[in-house]
Structures are given as structure tokens and as C-alpha cells.
N, C-alpha and C positions, 0 to 999 in steps of 0.2 A: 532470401529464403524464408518461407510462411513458417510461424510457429505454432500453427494449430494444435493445439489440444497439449501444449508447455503448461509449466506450472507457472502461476503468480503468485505471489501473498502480501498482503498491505499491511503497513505496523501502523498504527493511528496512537497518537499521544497524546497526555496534557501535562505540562508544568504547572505543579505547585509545591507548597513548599520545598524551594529551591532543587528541582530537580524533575527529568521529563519519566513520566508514567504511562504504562501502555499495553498495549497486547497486538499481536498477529494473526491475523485473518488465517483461514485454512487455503487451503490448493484454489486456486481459481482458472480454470482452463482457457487458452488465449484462444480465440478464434482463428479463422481461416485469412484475416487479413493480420493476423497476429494483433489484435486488439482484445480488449475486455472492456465490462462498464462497471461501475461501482457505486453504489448507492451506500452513503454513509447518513444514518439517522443522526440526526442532531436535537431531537426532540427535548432530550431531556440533559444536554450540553451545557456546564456551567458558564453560566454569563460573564466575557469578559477576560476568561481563560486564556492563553494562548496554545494553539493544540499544531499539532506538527503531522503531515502523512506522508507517506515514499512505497514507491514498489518496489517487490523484491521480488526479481525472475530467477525461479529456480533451475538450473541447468538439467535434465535428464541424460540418461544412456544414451537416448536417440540424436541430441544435440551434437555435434562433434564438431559445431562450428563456433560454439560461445561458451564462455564461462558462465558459474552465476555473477548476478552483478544485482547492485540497488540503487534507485533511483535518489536523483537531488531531493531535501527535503521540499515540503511545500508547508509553510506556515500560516495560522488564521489564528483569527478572535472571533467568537462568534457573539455575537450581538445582536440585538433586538429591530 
């Protein structure tokens, strides 16, 4: 079953001193094949960092076949 027009929201992280830092993306609407795309700027991403991102599908009213749920972490160091 398509999840068009469900809610998404992405946490994007970084550890440092001893501990992960971060914020959440606003609603991001899933398409007609139930996808989205995400462009995360790294312009100005400290080098070397370890940074951590996941999705989180929000359930709505209309859902009555899923809970929310969030996705496995996915880990990076961004580098040069």
C-alpha cells in the first residue's frame, strides 16, 4: 500500500564531546511510490566527525496499517 503524501522526518547527528548532538528535519511528504529524497548539506561539516542519520515515519489518521517506526542508524565521517 503507497504512502503518498505520509509524513517523514530525518534526525542528523554529530558526536562530540562524548555524546551524539542533533536536530530533526520538519514533515517531509513520501511520494506516490512511498519514497522521498534528501539532500543533506555537508558544506560546512566538521572534518573527521563521526555524524549518525535515520528516518522517522510518522504514522497519521489515514494509516491504519502501520505504526510510527524509525529507521536503522546510518553512520559517516566526513572527509576531504
Amino acid at each position: 500500500m503507497a504512502k503518498n503524501g505520509q509524513c517523514v522526518k530525518f534526525e542528523l547527528q554529530i558526536h562530540y564531546q562524548g555524546a551524539w548532538h542533533g536536530r530533526i528535519t520538519r514533515c517531509a511528504a513520501l511520494d506516490s511510490s512511498s519514497r522521498i529524497n534528501l539532500h543533506v548539506n555537508l558544506a560546512r561539516a566538521g572534518l573527521g566527525y563521526h555524524y549518525r542519520i535515520r528516518a522517522d515515519y510518522v504514522r497519521s489518521s489515514k494509516d491504519i496499517s502501520n505504526l510510527s517506526n524509525d529507521s536503522v542508524w546510518q553512520f559517516f565521517i566526513v572527509k576531504r
